[in-house]
TORKENU-13996 format. One line per field, with one value per residue (C-alpha): residue number from 1; residue in three letters; x, y, z. Coordinates in nm, 4 decimals. Each point is the difference from the previous one (the first is absolute). Layout:
// residues N
resi	c(NUM/...)
resn	c(ala/...)
px	c(X/...)
py	c(Y/...)
pz	c(Z/...)
***
This chain:
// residues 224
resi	c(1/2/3/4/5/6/7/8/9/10/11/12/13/14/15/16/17/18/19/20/21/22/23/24/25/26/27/28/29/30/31/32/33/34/35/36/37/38/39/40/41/42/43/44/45/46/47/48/49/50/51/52/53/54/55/56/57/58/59/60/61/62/63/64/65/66/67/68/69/70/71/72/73/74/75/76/77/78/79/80/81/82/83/84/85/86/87/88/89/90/91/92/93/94/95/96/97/98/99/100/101/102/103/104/105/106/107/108/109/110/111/112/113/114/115/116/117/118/119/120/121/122/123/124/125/126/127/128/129/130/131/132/133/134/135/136/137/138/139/140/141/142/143/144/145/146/147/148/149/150/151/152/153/154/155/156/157/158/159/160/161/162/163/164/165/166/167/168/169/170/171/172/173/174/175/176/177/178/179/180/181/182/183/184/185/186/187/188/189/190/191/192/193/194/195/196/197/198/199/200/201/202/203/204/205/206/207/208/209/210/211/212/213/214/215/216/217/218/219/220/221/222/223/224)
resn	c(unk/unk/unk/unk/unk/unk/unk/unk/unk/unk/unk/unk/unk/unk/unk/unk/unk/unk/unk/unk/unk/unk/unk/unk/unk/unk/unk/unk/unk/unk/unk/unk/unk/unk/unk/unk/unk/unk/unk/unk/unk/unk/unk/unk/unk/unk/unk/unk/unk/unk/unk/unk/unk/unk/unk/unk/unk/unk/unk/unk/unk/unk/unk/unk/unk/unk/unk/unk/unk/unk/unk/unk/unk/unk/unk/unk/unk/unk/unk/unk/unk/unk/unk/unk/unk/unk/unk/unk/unk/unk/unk/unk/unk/unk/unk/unk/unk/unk/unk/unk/unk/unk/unk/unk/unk/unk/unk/unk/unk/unk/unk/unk/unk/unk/unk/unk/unk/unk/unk/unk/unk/unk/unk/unk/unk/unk/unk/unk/unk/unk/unk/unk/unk/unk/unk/unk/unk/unk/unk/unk/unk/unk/unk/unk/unk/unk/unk/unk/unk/unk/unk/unk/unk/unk/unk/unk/unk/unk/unk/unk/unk/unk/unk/unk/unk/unk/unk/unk/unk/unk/unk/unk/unk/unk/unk/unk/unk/unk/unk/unk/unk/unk/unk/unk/unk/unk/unk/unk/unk/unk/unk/unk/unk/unk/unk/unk/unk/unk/unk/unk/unk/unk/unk/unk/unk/unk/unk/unk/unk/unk/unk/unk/unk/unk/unk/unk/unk/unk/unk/unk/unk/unk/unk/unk)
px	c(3.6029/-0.2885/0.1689/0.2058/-0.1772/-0.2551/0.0079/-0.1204/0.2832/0.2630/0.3878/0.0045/-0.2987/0.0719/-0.2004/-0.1155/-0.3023/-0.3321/0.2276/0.2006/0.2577/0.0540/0.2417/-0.1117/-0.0172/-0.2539/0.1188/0.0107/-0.2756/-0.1287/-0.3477/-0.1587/-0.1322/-0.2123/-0.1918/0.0335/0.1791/0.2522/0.1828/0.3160/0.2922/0.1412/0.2254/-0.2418/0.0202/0.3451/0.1599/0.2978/-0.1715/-0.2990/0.1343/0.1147/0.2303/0.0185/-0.1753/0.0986/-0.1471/0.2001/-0.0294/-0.1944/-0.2150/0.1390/-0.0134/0.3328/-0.0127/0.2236/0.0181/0.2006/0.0606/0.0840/-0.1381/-0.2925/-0.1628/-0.4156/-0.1288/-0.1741/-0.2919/0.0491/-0.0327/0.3492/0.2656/0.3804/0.2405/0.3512/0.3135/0.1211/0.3751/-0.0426/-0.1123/0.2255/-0.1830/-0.3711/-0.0809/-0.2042/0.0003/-0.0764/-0.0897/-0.0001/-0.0647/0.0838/-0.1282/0.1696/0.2359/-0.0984/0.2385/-0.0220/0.1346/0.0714/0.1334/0.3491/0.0545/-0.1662/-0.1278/-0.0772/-0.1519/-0.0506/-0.3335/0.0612/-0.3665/-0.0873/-0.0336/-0.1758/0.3071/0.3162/0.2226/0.0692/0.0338/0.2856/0.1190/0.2510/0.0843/0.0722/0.1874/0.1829/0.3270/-0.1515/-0.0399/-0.3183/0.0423/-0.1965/-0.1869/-0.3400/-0.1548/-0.3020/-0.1147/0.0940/-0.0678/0.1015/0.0080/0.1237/0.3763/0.0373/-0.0573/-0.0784/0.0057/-0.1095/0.1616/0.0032/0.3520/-0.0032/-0.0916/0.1296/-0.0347/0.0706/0.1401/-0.3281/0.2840/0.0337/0.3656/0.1347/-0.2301/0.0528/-0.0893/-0.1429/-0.0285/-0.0176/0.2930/-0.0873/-0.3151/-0.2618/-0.2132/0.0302/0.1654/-0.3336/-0.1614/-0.3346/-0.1583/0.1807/-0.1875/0.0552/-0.2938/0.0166/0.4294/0.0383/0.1173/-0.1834/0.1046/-0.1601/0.1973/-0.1050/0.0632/-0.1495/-0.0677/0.2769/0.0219/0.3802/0.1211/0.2700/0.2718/-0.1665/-0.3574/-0.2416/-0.2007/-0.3816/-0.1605/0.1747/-0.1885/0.1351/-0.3757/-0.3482/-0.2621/-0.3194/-0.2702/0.2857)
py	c(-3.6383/-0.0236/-0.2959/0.2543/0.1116/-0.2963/-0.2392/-0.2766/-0.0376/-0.2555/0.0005/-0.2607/-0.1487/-0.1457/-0.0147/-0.2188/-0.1276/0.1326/0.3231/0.0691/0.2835/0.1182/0.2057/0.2152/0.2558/0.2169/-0.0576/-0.2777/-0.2241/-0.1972/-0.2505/-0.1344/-0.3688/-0.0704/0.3342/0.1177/0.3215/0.1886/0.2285/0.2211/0.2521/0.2554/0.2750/0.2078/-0.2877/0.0540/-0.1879/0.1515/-0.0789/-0.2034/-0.2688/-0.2766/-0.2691/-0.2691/-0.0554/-0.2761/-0.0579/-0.0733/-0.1946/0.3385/-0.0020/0.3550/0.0253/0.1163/0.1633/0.0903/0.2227/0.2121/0.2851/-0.2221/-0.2429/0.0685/-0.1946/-0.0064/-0.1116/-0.3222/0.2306/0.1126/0.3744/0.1618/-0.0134/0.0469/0.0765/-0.1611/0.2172/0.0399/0.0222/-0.3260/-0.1945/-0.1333/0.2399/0.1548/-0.2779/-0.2337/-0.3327/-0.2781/-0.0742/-0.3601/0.0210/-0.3211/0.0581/0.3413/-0.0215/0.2099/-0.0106/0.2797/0.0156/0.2668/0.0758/0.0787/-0.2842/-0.1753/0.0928/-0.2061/0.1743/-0.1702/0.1601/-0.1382/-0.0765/0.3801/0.0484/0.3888/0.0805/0.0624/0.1346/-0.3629/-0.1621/-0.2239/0.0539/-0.1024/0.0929/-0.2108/0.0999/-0.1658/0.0528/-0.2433/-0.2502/0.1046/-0.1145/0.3183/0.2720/-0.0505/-0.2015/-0.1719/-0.3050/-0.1154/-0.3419/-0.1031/-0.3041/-0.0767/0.0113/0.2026/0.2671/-0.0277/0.3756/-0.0250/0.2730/0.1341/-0.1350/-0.3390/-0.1830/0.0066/-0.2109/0.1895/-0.1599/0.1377/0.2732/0.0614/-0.1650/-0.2474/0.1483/-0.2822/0.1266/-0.1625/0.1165/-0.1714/-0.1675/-0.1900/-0.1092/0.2855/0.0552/0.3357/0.2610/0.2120/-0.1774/0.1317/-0.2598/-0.1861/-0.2143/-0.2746/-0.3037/-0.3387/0.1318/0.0159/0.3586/0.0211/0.2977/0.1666/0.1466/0.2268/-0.3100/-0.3089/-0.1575/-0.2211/-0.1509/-0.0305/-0.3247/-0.0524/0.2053/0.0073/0.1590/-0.2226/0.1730/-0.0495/0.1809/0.2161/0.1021/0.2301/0.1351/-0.0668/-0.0101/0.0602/-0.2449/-0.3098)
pz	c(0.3535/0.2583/0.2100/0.1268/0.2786/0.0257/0.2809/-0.2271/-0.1524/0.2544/0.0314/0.3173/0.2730/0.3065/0.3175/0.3275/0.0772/-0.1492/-0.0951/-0.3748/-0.0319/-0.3471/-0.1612/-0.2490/-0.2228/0.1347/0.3847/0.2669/0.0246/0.3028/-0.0960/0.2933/-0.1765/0.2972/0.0180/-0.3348/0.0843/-0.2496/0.1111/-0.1786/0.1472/-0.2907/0.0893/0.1364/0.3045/-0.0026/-0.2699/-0.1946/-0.3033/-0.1251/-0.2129/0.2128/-0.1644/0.3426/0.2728/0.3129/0.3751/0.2851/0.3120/0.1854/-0.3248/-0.0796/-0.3961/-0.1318/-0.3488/-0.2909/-0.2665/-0.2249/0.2610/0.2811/0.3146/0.2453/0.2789/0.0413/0.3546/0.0312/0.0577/-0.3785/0.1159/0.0794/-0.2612/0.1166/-0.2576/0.0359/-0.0342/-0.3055/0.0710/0.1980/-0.3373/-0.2243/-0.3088/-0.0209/-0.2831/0.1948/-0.1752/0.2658/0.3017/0.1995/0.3833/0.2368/0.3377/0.1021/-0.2673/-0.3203/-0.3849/-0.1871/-0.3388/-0.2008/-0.3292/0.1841/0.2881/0.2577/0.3698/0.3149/0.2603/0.3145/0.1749/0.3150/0.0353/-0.0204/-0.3837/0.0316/0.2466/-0.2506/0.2390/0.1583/-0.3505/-0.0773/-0.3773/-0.2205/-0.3589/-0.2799/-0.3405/-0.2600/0.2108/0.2680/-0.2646/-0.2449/-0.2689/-0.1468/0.2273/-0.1936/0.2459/-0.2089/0.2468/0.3819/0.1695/0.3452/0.1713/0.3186/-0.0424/-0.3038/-0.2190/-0.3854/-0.1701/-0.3925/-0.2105/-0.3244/-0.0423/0.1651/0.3665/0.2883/0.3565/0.3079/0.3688/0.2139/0.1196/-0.3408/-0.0364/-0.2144/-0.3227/-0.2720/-0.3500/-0.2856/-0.3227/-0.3819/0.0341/0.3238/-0.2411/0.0025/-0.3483/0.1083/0.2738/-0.0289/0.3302/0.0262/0.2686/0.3163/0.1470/0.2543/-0.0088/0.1963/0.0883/-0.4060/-0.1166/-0.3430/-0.2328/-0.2589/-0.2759/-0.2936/-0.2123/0.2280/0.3392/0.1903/0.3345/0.1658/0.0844/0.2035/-0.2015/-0.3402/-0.1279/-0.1810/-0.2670/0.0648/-0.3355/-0.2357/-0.3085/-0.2854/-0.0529/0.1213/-0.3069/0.0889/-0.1318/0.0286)
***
C-alpha cells in the first residue's frame, strides 16, 4: 500500500504557534502556516525508521517522536535528531506521547515512562525517568491514550483505565465492572477538569465515582 511511506497520510498533529508537527508515515513533518513552508525528517535525518505513529512538543519546543523502533528527540530548530536509549524505554513500540512543560509520557505497548528533562530535553544524561508496568498498577502494558492534569495521571489501556498520584502512587483502576462499555480505552482526555473516555464501543465522561455514557451506537449506517 502506497501510504506507507507517504507523509500525507497522519497518525497524530500537534504544534505552537504558526507551526504543526505531524506524525506520519513517510517521516516527521513540521508546516510553517505563516510562511507556507513544509518541511519532513525520514531516517536518512536520523530517524530509526520513517513511519511515525506520535508526535508531542514540549515546553523548549523540542518535538519528541514515536514509533515502532523506539523514541527520538528533534531540536526546536527541526535539524538535529537525538535518539533516546533504548534500554532506558519501557519497549521500542512507541505508542504515545503527552509532554507537560519538561515532563514528557511515553507509552508503549509494554508500560509507561516519565522522563523528567530537567529543562534540557537534547541532554539525556541529566534525565529523570521512571518506569511503569502492570506490577506498579497497569492495568495492561498496552498503553493506548494518556491525559494529565495537574494532580494526576490518567493512562488508557487496552485492558482498562487507570489514574495515577502525579508520583505515580495510589494507581486506582477501572475497568467494566466499575461501569466501562469497554476496557479497550483508546482516547483519555481531560476537558473543562472532566476525564472523558473513549471506548471501542462509546464515549463517557466520569462523574464522581461512576461513568456516564455520552453515545454508544451498535452501528453507524451511512445515508441515516
Amino acid at each position: 500500500r502506497s501510504y506507507y511511506t507517504n507523509t500525507n497520510y497522519y497518525y497524530e498533529i500537534t504544534g505552537w504557534g504558526d507551526t504543526i508537527y505531524g506524525a506520519t508515515n513517510g517521516g516527521l513533518i513540521t508546516y510553517d502556516n505563516e510562511n507556507k513552508h513544509f518541511d519532513v525528517l525520514t531516517n536518512t535525518n536520523g530517524l530509526p525508521i520513517n513511519s511515525q505513529s506520535c508526535v508531542g512538543l514540549d515546553s523548549s519546543r523540542f518535538v519528541w517522536v514515536g514509533n515502532s523502533s523506539g523514541l527520538a528527540l528533534v531540536d526546536s530548530t527541526f535539524t538535529t535528531v537525538h535518539v533516546y536509549p533504548a534500554e532506558c524505554l519501557t519497549c521500542t513500540k512507541t505508542q504515545e506521547i503527552v509532554c507537560r512543560k519538561d515532563s514528557v509520557y511515553v507509552g508503549s505497548s509494554a508500560g509507561l515512562l516519565f522522563i523528567d528533562t530537567k529543562g534540557t530535553p537534547d541532554d539525556f544524561t541529566d534525565d529523570e525517568r521512571i518506569r511503569i508496568f502492570e506490577a506498579n498498577g497497569l492495568p495492561s502494558g498496552n498503553i493506548q491514550s494518556i491525559a494529565v492534569d495537574d494532580s494526576l495521571v490518567w493512562v488508557g489501556t487496552s485492558g482498562g483505565l487507570v489514574r495515577f498520584a502525579k508520583d505515580f502512587t495510589l494507581p486506582v483502576q477501572y475497568d467494566e465492572s466499575n461501569g466501562l462499555l469497554s476496557n479497550v480505552i483508546n482516547k483519555v482526555a481531560i476537558i473543562n477538569s472532566v476525564v472523558y473516555v473513549g471506548t471501542d464501543l462509546g464515549l463517557q465522561s466520569l462523574q464522581g465515582d461512576h461513568f456516564d455514557t455520552l453515545f454508544e451506537q451498535a452501528m453507524w449506517c451511512a445515508g441515516r
